[in-house]
VOMI-516501 format. One record per residue (C-alpha): residue number from 0; residue in three letters; x, y, z. Coordinates in Angstrom, 3 decimals, always signed. Example, Ala and Ser with C-alpha at 12.3 -4.5 7.8 and 13.67 -1.06 7.14 Angstrom:
<torses>
TORSE   k   r       px       py       pz
TORSE   0 ALA  +12.300   -4.500   +7.800
TORSE   1 SER  +13.670   -1.060   +7.140
</torses>
This chain:
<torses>
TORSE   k   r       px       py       pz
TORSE   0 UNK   +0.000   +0.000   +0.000
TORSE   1 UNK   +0.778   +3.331   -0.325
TORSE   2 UNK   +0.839   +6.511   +1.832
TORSE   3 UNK   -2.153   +7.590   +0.603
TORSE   4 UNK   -4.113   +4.939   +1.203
TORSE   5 UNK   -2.734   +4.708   +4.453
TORSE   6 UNK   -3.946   +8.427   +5.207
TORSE   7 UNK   -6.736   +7.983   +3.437
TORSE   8 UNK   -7.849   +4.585   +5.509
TORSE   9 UNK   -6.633   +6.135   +8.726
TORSE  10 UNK   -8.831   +9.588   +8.250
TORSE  11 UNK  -12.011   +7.488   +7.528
TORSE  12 UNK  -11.713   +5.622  +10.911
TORSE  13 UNK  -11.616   +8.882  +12.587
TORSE  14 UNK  -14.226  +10.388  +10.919
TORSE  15 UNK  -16.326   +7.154  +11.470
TORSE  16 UNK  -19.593   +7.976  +13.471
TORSE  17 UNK  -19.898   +5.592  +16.068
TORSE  18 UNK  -22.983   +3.002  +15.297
TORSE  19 UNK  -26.079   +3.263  +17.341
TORSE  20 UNK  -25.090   +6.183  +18.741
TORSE  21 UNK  -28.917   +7.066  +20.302
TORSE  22 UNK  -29.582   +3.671  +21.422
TORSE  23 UNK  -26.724   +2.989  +23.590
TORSE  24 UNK  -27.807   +6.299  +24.931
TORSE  25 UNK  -31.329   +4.964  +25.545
TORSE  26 UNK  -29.872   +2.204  +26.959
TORSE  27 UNK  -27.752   +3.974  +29.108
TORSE  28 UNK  -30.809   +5.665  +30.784
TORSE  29 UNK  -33.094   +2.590  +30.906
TORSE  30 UNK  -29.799   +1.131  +33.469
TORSE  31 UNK  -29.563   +4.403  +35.175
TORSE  32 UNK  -33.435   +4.204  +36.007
TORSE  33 UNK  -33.701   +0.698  +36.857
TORSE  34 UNK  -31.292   +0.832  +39.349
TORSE  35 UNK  -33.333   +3.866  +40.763
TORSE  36 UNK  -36.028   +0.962  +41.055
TORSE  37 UNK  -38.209   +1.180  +37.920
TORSE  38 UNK  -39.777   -1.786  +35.730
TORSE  39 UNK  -36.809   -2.003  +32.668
TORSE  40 UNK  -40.641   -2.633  +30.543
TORSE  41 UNK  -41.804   +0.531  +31.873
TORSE  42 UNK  -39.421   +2.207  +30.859
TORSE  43 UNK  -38.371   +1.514  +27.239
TORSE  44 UNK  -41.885   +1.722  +26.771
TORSE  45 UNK  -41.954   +5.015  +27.947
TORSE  46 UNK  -38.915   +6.302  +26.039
TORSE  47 UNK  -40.521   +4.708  +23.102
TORSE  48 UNK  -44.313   +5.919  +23.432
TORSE  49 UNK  -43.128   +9.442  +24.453
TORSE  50 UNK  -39.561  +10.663  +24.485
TORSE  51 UNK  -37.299  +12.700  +26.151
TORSE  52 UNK  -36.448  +16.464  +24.725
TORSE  53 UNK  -33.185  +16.063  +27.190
TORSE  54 UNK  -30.779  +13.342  +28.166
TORSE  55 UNK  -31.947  +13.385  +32.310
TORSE  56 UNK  -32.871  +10.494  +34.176
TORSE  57 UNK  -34.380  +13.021  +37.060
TORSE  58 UNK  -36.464  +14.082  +33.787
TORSE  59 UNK  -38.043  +10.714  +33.496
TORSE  60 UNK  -38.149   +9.888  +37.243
TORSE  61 UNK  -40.352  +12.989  +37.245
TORSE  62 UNK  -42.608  +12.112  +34.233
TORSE  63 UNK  -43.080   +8.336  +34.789
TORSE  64 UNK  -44.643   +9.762  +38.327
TORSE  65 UNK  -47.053  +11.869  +36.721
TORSE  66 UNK  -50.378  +10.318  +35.837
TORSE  67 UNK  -51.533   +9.998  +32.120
TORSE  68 UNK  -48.338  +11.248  +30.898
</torses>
């Protein structure tokens, strides 16, 4: 090979996105709040049925407490 492949193979790994970026995000959260002592079913479905506009477990703590949220 030569040194432009090399530096051209090297720069696309860098600039590679990392894959399921969101989910292990979502998953992430789902751990965080199950150790705070919710259902893990109750809350993917939540995250699924109606989102998060910010990345904050106290955020869903609050608004899995709330009824017909």
């Amino acid at each position: 090979m030569d040194i432009n492949n090399l530096m051209k193979n090297k720069m696309q790994q860098m600039m590679k996105l990392p894959e399921n970026f969101f989910m292990a995000r979502k998953v992430f959260m789902i751990n965080h709040l199950v150790q705070r002592g919710w259902n893990q079913q109750q809350v993917q479905a939540f995250l699924d049925n109606v989102g998060v506009p910010d990345e904050d477990p106290d955020l869903v703590d609050y608004q899995m407490r709330v009824p017909g949220f």
